[in-house]
FIRO-555078 format. One record per residue (C-alpha): residue number from 1; z, y negated, x; residue in one letter. Coordinates in steps of 0.1 Angstrom, whole numbers, padded with zeros to 4 digits, always signed. Layout:
// residues N
selo_zz_yy_xx_tivex
NUM_Z_Y_X_a
...
This chain:
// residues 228
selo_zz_yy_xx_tivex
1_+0508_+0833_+1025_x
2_+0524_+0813_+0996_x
3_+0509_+0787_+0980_x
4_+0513_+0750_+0991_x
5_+0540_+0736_+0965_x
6_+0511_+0705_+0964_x
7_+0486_+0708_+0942_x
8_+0469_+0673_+0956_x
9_+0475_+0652_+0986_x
10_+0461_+0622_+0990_x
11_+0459_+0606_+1027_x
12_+0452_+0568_+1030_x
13_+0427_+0561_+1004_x
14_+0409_+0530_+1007_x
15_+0380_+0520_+0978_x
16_+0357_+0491_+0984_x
17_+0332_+0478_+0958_x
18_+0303_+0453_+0975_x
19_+0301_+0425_+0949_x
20_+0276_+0403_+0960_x
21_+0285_+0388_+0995_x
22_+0322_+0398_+0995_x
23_+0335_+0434_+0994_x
24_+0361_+0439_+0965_x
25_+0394_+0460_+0979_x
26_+0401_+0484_+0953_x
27_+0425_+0506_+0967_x
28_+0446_+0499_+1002_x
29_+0460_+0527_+1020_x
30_+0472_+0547_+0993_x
31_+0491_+0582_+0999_x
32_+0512_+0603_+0982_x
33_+0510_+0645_+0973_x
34_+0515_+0657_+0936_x
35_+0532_+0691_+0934_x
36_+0520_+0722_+0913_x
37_+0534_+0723_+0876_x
38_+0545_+0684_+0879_x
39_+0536_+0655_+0851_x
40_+0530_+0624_+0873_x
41_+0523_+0591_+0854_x
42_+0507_+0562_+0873_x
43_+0517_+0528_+0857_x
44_+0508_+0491_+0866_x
45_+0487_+0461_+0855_x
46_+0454_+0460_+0848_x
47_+0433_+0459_+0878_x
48_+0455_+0475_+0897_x
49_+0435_+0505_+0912_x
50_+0450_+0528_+0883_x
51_+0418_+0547_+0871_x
52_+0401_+0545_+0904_x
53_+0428_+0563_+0918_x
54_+0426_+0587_+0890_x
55_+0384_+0589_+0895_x
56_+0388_+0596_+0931_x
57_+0414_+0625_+0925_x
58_+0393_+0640_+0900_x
59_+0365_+0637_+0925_x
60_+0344_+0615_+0903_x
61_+0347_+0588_+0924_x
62_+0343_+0594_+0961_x
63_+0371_+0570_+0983_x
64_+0357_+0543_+1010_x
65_+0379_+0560_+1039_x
66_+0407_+0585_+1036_x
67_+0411_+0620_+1023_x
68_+0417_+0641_+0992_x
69_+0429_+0678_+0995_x
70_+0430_+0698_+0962_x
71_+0444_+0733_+0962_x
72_+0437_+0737_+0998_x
73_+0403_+0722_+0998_x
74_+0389_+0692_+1016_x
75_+0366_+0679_+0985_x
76_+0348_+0661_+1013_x
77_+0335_+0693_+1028_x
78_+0318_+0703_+0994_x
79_+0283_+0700_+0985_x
80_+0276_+0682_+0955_x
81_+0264_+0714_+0933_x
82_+0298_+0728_+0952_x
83_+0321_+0701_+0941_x
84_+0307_+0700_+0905_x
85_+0316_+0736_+0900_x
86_+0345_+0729_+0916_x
87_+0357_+0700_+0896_x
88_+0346_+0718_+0864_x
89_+0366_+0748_+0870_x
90_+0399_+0733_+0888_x
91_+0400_+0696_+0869_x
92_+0404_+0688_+0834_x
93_+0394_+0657_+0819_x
94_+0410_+0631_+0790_x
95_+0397_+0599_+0791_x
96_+0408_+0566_+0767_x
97_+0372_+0577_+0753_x
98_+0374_+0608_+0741_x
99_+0335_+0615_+0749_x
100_+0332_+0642_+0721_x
101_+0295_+0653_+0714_x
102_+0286_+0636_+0677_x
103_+0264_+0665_+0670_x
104_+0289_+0690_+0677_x
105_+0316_+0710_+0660_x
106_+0354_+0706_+0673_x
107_+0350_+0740_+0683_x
108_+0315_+0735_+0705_x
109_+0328_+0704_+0721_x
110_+0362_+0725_+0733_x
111_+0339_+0754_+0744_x
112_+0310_+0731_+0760_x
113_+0326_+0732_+0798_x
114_+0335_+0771_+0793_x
115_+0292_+0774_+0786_x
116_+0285_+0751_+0815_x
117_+0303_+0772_+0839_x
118_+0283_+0804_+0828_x
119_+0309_+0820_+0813_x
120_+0307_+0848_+0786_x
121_+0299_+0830_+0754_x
122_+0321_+0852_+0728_x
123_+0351_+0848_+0751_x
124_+0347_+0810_+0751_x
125_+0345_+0806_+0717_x
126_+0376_+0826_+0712_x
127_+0390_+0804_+0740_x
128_+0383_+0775_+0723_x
129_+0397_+0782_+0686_x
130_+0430_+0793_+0703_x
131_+0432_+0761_+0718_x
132_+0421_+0742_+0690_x
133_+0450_+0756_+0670_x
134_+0474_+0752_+0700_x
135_+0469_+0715_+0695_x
136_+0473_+0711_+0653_x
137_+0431_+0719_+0647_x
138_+0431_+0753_+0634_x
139_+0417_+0739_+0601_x
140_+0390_+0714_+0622_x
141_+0371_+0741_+0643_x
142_+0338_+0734_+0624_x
143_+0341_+0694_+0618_x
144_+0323_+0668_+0635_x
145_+0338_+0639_+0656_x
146_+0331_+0613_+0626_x
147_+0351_+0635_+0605_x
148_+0381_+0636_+0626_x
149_+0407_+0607_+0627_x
150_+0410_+0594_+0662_x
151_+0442_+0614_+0673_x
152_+0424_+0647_+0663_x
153_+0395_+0635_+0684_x
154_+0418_+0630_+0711_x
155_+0434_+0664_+0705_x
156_+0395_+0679_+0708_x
157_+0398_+0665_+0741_x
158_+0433_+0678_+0756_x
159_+0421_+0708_+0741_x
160_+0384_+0704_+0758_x
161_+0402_+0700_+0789_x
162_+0424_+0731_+0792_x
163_+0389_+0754_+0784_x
164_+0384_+0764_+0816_x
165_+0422_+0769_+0829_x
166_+0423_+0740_+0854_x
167_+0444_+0737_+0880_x
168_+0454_+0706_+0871_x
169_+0446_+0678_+0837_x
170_+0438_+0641_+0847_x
171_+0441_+0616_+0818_x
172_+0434_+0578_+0814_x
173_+0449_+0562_+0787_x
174_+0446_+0585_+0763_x
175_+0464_+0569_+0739_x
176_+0451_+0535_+0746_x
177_+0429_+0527_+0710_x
178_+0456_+0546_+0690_x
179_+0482_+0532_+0670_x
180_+0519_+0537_+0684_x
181_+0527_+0567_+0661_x
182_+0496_+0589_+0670_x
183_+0504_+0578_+0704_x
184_+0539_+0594_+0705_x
185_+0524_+0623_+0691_x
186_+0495_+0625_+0716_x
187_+0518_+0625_+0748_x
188_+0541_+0648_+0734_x
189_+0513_+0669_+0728_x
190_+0504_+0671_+0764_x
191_+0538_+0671_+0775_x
192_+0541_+0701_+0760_x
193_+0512_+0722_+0763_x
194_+0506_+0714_+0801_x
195_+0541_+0726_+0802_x
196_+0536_+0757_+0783_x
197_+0507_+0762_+0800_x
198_+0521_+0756_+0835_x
199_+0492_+0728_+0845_x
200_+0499_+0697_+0865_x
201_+0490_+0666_+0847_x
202_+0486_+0632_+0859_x
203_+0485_+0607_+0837_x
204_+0477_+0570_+0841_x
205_+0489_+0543_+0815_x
206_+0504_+0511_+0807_x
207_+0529_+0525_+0785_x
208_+0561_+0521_+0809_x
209_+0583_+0541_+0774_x
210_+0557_+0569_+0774_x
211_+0556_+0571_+0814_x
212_+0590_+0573_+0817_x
213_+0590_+0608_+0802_x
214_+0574_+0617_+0833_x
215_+0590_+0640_+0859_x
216_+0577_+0611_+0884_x
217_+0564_+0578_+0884_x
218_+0546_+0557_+0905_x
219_+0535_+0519_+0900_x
220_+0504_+0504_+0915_x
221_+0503_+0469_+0926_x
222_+0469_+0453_+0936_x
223_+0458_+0487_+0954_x
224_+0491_+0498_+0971_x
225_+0518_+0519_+0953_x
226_+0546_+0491_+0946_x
227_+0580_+0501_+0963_x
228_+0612_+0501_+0945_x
């Protein structure tokens, strides 16, 4: 049986907050599918559900009503030890943060997922300072986050975030605190390795110039996705 050409569907997802005596409507109904191999970028002002759509695909963030179906899977079905293995193992992260450990090298933050999910340590490490140098760090596997600039801190991160051969990279304004060079240089960075590296990436921003390099883009609009 051949694989779906979706790599996520997404079926009417609604996100409430409770904020005091009123309930806050995130999200309104939203659905759409993202296919295997495709760069999606998600656009639209702030408050306008962006990264809690992007949360609740990742499976961070678990939707009021509706479903998400990753690779075949129902995430709702999964345990929460299940869904944590799963997300480590079939989702990879890049947040506007890049999170790094302080304490750690480049080269242990990269491999830290690859640990977590019990693999072999040697082959993690090796992992790791492949990917490092796929993304401009050969000469950074040992330094610390403080003695990286931010771009190359971001870079840890795209790199972090392939360790473990996801499925599919979700990232949240990665470029948002970096200046409008490193930005460029950041999303064609991603552009290209997830395309190299045959990964799905969905990417959510308020850079309508970068998004347009997308194969597809979508606008939110106070919770619904904004029709042309």
């Amino acid at each position: 049986m051949k694989p779906s050409t979706d790599i996520l569907t997404a079926d009417d997802i609604h996100k409430q907050y409770r904020m005091g005596d009123t309930d806050l409507h995130v999200l309104k109904g939203i659905s759409l599918s993202v296919r295997r191999g495709e760069i999606l970028a998600i656009i639209g002002h702030s408050g306008a559900g962006k990264s809690t759509l992007l949360h609740i695909f990742g499976t961070i963030d678990k939707p009021s009503s509706g479903s998400i179906t990753i690779d075949g899977t129902d995430v709702a079905r999964l345990s929460e030890v299940k869904l944590a293995e799963f997300r480590n193992s079939r989702i990879g992260f890049v947040f506007q943060f890049h999170h790094l450990l302080p304490e750690f090298s480049a080269l242990e933050n990269v491999a830290l997922p690859g640990l977590m999910a019990r693999r072999e340590k040697k082959e993690v490490f090796g992992q790791a300072a492949g990917l490092l140098r796929d993304v401009g760090l050969q000469d950074r596997l040992e330094h610390r986050p403080r003695e990286m600039s931010g771009g190359e801190q971001q870079r840890v991160a795209v790199a972090r975030a392939l360790i473990n051969d996801p499925l599919m990279v979700l990232a949240d304004e990665p470029s948002g605190n970096l200046d409008i060079s490193t930005s460029h240089g950041l999303h064609s960075l991603m552009w290209d390795i997830t395309k190299e590296k045959k990964k799905t990436l969905v990417i959510v921003t308020h850079n309508r110039e970068l998004a347009s390099r997308a194969d597809r883009v979508i606008e939110l609009y106070d919770g619904t996705i904004k029709m042309a």
